[in-house]
C-alpha positions as CSV (number, residue, x, y, z in Angstrom):
1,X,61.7,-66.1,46.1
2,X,64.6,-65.8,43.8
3,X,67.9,-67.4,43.2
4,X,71.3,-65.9,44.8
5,X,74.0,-68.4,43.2
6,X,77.9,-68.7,44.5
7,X,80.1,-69.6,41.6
8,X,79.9,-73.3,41.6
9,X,76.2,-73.3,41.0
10,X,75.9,-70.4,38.6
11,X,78.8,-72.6,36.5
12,X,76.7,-75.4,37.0
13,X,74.1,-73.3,35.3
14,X,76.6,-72.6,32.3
15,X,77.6,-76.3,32.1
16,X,73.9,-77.5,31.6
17,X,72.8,-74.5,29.1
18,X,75.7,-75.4,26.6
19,X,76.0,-79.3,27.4
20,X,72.1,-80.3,27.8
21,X,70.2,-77.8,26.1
22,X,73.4,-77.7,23.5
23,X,73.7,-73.3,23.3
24,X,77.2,-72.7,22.2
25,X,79.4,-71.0,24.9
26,X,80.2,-68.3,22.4
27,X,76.6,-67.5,21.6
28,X,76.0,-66.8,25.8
29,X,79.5,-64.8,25.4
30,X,77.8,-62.8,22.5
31,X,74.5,-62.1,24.7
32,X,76.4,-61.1,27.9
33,X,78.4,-58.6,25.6
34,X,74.9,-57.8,24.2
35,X,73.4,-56.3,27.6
36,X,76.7,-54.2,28.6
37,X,76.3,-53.0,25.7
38,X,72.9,-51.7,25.7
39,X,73.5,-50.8,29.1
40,X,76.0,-48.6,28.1
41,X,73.7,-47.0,25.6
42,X,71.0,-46.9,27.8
43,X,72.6,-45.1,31.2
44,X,76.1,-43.4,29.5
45,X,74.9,-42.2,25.9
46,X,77.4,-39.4,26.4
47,X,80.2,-41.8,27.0
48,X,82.0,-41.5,23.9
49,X,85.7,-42.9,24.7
50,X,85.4,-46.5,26.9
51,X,88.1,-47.8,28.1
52,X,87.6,-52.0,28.9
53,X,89.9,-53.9,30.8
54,X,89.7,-57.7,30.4
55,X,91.6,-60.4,31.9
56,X,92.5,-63.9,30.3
57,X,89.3,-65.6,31.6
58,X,85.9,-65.7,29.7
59,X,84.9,-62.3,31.8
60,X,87.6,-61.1,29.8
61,X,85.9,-62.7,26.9
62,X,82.9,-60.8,27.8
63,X,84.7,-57.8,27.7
64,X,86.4,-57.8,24.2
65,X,82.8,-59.1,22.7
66,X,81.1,-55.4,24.5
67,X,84.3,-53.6,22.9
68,X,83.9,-54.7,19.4
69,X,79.7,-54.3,19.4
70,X,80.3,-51.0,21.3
71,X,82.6,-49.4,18.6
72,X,80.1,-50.9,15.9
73,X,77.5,-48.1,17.6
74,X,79.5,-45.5,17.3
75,X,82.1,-45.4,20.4
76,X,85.7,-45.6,20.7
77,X,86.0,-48.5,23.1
78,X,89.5,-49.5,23.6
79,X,91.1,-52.4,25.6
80,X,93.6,-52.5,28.1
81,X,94.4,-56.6,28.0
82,X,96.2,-57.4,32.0
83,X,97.7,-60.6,32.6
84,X,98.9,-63.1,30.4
85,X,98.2,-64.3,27.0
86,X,99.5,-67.6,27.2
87,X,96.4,-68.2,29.8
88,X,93.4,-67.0,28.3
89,X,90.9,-69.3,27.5
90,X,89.6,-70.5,24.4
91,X,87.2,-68.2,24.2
92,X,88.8,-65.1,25.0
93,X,91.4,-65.7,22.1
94,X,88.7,-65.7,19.3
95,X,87.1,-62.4,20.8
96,X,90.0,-60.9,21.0
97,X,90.7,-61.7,17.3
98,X,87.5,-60.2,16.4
99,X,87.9,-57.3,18.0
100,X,91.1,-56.6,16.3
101,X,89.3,-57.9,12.7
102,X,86.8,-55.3,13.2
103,X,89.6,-52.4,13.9
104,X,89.5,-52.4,17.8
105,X,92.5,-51.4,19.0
106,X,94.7,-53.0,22.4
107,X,96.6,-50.6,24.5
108,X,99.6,-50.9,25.9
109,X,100.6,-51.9,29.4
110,X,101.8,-48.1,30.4
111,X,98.2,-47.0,29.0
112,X,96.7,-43.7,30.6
113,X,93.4,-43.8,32.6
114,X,92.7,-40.6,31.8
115,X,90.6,-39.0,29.3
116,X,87.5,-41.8,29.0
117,X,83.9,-41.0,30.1
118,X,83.5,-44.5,30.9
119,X,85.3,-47.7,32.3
120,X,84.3,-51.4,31.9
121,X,86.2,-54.0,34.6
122,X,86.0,-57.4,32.8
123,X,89.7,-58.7,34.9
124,X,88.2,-61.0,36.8
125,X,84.3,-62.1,36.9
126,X,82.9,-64.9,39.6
127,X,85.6,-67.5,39.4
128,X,88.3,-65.3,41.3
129,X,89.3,-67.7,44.4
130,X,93.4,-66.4,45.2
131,X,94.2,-62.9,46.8
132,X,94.3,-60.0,44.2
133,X,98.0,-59.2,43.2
134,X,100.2,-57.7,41.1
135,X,99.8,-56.0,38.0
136,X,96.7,-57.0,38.7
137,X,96.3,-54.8,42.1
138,X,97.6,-52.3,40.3
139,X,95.4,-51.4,37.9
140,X,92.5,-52.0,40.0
141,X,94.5,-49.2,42.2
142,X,94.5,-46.7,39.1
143,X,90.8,-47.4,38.3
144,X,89.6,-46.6,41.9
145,X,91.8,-43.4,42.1
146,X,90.3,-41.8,38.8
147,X,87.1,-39.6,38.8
148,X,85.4,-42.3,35.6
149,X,82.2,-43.8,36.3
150,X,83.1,-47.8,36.1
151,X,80.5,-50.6,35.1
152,X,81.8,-54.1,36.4
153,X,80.8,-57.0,34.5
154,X,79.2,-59.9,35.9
155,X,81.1,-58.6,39.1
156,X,83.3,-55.9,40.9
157,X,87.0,-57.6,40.0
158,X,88.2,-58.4,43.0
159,X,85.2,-59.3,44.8
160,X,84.2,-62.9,46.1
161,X,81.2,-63.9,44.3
162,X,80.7,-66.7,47.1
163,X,81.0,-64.6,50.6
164,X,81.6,-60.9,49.6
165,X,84.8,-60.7,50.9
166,X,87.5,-58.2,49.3
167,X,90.5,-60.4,48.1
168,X,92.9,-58.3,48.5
169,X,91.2,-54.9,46.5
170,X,88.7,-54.7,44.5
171,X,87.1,-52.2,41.5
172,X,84.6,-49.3,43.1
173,X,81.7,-49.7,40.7
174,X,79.0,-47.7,40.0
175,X,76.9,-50.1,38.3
176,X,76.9,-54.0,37.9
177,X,75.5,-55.8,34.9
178,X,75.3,-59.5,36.2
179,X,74.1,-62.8,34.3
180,X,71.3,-64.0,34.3
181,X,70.9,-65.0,38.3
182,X,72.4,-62.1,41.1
183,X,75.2,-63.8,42.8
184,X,75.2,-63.9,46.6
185,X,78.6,-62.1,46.8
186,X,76.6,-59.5,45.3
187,X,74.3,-59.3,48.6
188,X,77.0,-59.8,51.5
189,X,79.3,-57.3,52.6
190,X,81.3,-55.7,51.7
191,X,80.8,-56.5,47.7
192,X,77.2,-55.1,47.9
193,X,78.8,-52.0,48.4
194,X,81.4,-52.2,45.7
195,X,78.8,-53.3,43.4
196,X,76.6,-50.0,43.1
197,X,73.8,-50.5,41.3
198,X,72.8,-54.0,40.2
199,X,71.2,-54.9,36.8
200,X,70.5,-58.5,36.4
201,X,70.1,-59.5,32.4
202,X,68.5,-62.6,30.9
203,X,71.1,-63.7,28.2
204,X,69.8,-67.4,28.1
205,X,71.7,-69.5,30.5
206,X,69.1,-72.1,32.5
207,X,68.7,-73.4,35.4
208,X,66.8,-76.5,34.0
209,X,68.2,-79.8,34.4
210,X,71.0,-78.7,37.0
211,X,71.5,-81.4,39.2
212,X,72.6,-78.6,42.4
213,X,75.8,-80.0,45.1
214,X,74.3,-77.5,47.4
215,X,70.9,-75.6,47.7
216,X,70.7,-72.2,46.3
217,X,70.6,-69.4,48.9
218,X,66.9,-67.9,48.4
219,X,66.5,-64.0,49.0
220,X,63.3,-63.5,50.4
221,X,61.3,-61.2,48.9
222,X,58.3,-59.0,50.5
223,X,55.3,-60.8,48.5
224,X,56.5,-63.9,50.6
225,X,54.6,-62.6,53.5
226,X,51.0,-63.3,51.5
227,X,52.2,-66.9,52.2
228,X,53.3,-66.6,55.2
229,X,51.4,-65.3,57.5
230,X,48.7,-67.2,59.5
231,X,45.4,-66.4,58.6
232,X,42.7,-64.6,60.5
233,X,39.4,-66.1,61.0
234,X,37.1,-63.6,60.9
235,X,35.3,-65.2,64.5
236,X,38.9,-65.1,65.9
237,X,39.1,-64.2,69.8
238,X,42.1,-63.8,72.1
239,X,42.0,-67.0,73.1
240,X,42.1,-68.6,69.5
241,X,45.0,-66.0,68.4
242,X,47.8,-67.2,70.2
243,X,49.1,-67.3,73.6
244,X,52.6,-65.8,73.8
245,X,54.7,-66.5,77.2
246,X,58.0,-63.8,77.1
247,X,60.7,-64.7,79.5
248,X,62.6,-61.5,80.0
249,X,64.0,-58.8,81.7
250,X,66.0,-58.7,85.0
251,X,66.1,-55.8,87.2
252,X,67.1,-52.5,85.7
253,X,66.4,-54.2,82.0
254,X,62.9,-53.6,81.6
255,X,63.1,-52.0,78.2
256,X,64.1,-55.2,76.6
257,X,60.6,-56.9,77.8
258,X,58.5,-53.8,76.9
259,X,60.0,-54.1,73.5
260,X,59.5,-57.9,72.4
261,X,56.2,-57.8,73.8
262,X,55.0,-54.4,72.4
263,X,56.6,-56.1,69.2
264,X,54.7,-59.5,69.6
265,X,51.1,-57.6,70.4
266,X,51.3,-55.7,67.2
267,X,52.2,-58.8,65.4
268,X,48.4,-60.3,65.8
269,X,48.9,-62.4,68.8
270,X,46.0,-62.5,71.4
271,X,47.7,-62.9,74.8
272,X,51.1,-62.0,76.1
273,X,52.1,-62.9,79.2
274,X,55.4,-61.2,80.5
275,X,57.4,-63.2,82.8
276,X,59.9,-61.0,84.1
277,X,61.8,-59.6,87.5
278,X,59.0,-58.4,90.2
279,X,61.1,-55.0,90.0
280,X,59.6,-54.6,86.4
281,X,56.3,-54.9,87.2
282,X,55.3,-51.3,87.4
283,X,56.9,-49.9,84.6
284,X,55.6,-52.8,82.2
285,X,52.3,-52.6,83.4
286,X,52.1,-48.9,82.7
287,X,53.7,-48.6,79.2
288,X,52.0,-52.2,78.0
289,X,48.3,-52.5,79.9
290,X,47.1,-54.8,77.0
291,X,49.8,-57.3,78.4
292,X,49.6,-59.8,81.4
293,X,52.1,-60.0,84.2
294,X,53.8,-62.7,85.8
295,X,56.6,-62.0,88.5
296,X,59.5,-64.6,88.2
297,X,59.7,-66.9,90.9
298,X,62.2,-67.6,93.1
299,X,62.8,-71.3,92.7
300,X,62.2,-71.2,88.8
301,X,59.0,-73.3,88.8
302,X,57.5,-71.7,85.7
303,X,55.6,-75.4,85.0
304,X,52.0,-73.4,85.2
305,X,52.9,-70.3,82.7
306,X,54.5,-73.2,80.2
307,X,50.9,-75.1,80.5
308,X,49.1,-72.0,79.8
309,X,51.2,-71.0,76.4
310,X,51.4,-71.9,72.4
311,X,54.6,-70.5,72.6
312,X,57.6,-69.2,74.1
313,X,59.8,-66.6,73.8
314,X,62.7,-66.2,76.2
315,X,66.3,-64.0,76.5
316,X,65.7,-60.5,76.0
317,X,67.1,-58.8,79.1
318,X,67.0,-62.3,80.9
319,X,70.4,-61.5,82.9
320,X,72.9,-63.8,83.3
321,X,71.7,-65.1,87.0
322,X,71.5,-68.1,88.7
323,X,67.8,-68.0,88.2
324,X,67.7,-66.8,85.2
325,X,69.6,-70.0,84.4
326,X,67.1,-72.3,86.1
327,X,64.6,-70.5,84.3
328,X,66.3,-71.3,81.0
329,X,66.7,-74.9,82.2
330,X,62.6,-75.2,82.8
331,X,61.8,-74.2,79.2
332,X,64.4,-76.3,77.6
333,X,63.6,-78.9,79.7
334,X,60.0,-78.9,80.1
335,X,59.2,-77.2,77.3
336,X,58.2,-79.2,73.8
337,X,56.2,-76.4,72.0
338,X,57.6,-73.6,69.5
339,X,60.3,-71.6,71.1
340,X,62.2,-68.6,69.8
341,X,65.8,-67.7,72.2
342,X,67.4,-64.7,72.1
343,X,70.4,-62.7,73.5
344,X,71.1,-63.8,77.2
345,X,69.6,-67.0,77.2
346,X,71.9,-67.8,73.7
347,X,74.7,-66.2,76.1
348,X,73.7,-69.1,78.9
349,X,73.3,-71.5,76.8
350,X,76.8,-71.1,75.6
351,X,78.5,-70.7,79.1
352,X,76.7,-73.7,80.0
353,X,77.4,-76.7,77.8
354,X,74.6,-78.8,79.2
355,X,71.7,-77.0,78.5
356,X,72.8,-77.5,75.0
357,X,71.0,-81.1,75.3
358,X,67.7,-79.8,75.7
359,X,68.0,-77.3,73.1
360,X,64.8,-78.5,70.7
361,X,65.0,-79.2,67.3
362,X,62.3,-77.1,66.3
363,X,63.8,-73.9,68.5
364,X,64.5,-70.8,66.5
365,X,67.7,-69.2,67.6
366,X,68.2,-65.4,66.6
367,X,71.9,-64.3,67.8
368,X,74.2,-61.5,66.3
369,X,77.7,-62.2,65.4
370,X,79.0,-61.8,69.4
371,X,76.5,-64.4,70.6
372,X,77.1,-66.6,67.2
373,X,81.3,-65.9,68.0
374,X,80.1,-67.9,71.8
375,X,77.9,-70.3,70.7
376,X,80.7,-71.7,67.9
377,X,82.5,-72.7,71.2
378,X,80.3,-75.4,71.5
379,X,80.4,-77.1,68.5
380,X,84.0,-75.5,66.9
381,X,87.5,-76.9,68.0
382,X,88.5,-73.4,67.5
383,X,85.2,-70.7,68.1
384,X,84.9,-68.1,65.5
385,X,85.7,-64.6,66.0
386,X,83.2,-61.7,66.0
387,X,84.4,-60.6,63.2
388,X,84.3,-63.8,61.7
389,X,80.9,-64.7,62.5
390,X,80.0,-61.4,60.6
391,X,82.3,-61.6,57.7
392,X,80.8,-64.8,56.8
393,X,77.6,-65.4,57.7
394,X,75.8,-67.8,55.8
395,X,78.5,-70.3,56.5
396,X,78.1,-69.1,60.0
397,X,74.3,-69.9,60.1
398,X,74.3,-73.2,58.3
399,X,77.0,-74.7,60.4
400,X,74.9,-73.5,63.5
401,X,72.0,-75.1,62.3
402,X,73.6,-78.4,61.3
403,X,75.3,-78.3,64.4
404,X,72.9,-77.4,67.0
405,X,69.6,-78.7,64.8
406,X,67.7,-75.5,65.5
407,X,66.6,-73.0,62.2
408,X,68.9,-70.3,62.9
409,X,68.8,-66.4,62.2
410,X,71.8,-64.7,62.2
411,X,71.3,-60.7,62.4
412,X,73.6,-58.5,60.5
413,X,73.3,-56.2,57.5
414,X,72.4,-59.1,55.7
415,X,70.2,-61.2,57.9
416,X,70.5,-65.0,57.5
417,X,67.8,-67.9,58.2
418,X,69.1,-71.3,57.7
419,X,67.6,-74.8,59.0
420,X,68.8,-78.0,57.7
421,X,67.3,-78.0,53.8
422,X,67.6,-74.4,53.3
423,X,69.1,-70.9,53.7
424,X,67.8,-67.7,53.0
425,X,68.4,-64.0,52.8
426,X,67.1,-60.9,53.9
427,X,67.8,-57.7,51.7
428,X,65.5,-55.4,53.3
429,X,66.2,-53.5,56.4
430,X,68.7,-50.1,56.9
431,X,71.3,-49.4,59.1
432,X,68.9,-47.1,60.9
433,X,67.8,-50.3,62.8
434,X,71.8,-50.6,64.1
435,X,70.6,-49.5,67.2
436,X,69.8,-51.1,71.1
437,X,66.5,-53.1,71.0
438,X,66.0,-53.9,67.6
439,X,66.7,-57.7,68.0
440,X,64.2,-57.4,70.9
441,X,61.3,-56.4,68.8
442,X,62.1,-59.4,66.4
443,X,62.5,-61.9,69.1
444,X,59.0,-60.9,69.5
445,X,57.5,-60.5,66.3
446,X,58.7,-64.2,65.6
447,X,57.4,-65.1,69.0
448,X,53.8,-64.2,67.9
449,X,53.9,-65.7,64.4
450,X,54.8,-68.8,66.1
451,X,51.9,-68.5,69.2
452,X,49.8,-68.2,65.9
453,X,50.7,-71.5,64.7
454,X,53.0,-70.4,62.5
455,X,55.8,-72.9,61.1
456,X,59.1,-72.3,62.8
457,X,61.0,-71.7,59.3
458,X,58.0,-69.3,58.1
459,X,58.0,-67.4,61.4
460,X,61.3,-66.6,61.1
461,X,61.0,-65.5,57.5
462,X,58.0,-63.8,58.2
463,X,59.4,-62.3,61.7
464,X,62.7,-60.9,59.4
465,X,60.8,-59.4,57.0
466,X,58.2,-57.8,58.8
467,X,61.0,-56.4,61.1
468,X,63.1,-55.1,58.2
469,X,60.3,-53.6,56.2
470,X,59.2,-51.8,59.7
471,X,62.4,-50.6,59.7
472,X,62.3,-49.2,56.1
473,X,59.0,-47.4,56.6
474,X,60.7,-45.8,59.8
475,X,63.6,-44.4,57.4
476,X,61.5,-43.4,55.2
477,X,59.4,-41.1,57.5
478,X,61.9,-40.7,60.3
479,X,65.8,-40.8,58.7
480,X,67.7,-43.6,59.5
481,X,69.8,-41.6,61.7
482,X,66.9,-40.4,63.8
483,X,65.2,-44.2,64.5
484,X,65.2,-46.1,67.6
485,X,63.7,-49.4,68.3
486,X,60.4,-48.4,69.0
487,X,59.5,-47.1,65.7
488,X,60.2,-50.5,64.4
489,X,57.1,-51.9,66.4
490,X,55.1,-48.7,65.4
491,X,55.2,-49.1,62.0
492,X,54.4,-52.5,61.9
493,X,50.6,-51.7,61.6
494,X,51.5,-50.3,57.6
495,X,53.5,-53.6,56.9
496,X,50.6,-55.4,57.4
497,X,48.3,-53.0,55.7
498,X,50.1,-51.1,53.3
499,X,47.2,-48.7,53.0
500,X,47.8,-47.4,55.7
């Protein structure tokens, strides 16, 4: 897994490279200016007339250094300075300097965009914490309205390097040259999308001796699943794969069921049982004979199916019932094992303050942003917004799981996983998978890993990325327009054997 640093920690990088391992902020300036300009080279070696616009920080720093080496190649780079000069740092003074010693030449404020193959942002970079502006607005405007490919460096001005978030506008890039570590505003939405394509360069900064305020966000990465996943023993039977009990589906929401548990048998587990609505029994039996059947019963003694399974699954379809409650309220109750809840059970957990108490420490929670929006109620003075919830989800997930004490996975775009050491991130998946069902199949891919005897953290790692690599393979054969949640679970079977 690699690094996705917010600003704090990739200064804290900078801080330890120049005050511990004693590399002079000027020489890191010089190598960041060193891979934009070889970038250049490299993708635009038509580009003849650059225009770079740099701010008063060390981005802008950054800027005139990639100026000056780009005119010593043979360009006519030219800088267009915003903001004022009274602010810029240390830094930025002396490469400006040299940029003018060498013959570069600094445009005026009224300065055409017109005419230049190429445009490199360097207003802002990572540190940008206040609501874009101004002049400043302005000419990000005038960049986005003209028809010039643009190259941010380090980052899209205008773009949170912590959450994603637009403050205010922000530059349209077509590529990103980042240092050293990608940034996790880089990852979120909307800034992925402002950030085109991303090119991470090594110009020396460390990560050695940084004594970290906060854990790193880790993006997971598809070679994580070698480590992941439970191993099969080649004398493996049913009964020593796993033993899955699904709680779902109430009348008329039988699709939900045949989903988490066609999910969870193609994820390796030996037995599923589905407990669901006697009105289900039919249809589940036909489209899933390899599963068992258990009708729900009336007075929500389920004490016999929780004896018989490793692990639970519950909420997919479950119905917002007065059984389906007492249902809820025998597994988190009676239930001690691993336990993955989904959709209406996170629903009646939330209308119901007391179940809270039994929730279990080691549960894995998967809601979207609506059931994250209702769950905040319980532990928020002031519950968050959908649009909240999906705006900002790490912060979302880790106050969950600090409030709650569960390992959380928030679904969006960027799926979240956070527990109470770390966070991670998903950057696999398509919006192909936007549609009804999906979160089903992963309630029961995770469901399995854990009737494996998987860890609760790795199953929900391992349960994210198989689901969003299934959902990549089904793009890639199908068109992310033309998937449903079905071909997620059929092209499991290639996630596990790529071969295939």
């Amino acid at each position: 897994m690699k690094y996705l640093l917010n600003a704090q920690q990739m200064k804290a990088c900078d801080e330890a490279t120049i005050e511990k391992f004693k590399v002079p902020s000027l020489v890191l300036m010089e190598r960041a200016a060193l891979a934009v300009r070889d970038v250049v080279l490299e993708r635009y070696p038509e580009a003849r007339r650059i225009l770079v616009l740099c701010g008063s920080g060390n981005n802008g720093g950054d800027g005139y250094a990639a100026a000056r080496l780009l005119n010593l190649a043979g360009r006519t780079a030219e800088v267009l300075f915003v903001g004022k000069h009274d602010s810029r740092t240390q830094q930025t003074v002396l490469q400006a300097e040299i940029f003018l010693r060498y013959g570069g030449r600094e445009l005026p404020d009224d300065a055409s965009f017109k005419g230049y193959d190429l445009i490199l942002d360097a207003l802002f970079g990572i540190g940008l914490k206040r609501e874009v502006i101004g002049r400043f607005a302005d000419v990000i405007g005038a960049v986005n309205r003209v028809d010039t490919p643009v190259i941010a460096i380090d980052i899209p001005s205008g773009v949170s390097a912590d959450t994603g978030q637009i403050m205010g506008c922000a530059v349209r890039a077509d590529l990103t040259v980042t240092m050293q570590y990608a940034k996790l505003g880089q990852m979120l939405y909307p800034g992925a999308a402002l950030c085109g394509e991303l090119l991470v360069r090594d110009v020396g900064i460390t990560d050695e001796r940084v004594e970290w305020e906060n854990e790193p966000v880790y993006a997971l990465d598809q070679d994580d699943l070698k480590d992941l996943l439970p191993a099969r023993r080649p004398d493996a039977n049913k009964g020593t794969c796993g033993r899955l009990l699904l709680i779902a589906g109430a009348k008329d929401m039988a699709g939900a069921a045949c989903l988490a548990a066609g999910a969870a048998l193609r994820s390796g587990c030996g037995l599923v049982k589905i407990l669901s609505d006697e009105a289900n029994r039919v249809i589940l039996q036909t489209a899933l004979p390899e599963a068992l059947f258990a009708a729900w019963p009336a007075d929500g003694n389920i004490a016999a199916h929780l004896e018989w399974a490793d692990a639970v699954a519950i909420g997919p379809g479950l119905g917002m019932s007065d059984l389906s409650r007492s249902i809820l309220a025998a597994v988190l109750s009676g239930w001690a094992g691993p336990l993955v809840i989904d959709a209406d059970a996170l629903n009646l957990i939330a209308k119901d303050r007391s179940l809270i108490k039994e929730l279990p420490l080691s549960a894995v929670i998967t809601p979207h942003p609506g059931e994250m929006s209702r769950l905040s109620a319980l532990f928020e003075e002031e519950a968050w917004s959908v649009q909240e919830a999906a705006a900002f989800p790490v912060q979302a997930a880790v106050r969950c799981s600090e409030a709650l004490g569960c390992i959380t996975v928030l679904k969006g775009a960027r799926t979240v996983i956070a527990d109470s050491l770390q966070i991670w991130l998903n950057l696999y998946g398509n919006d192909g998978m936007a549609c009804g069902g999906s979160g089903d199949v992963l309630t029961g891919i995770i469901g399995s890993l854990l009737a494996q005897g998987t860890d609760a953290a790795d199953a929900a790692k391992a349960g994210v990325l198989l689901h969003a690599l299934a959902g990549d393979k089904a793009a890639s054969l199908l068109g992310r327009r033309g998937m449903k949640a079905g071909d997620l679970i059929g092209n499991l079977p290639s996630v596990y054997c790529p071969e295939l």
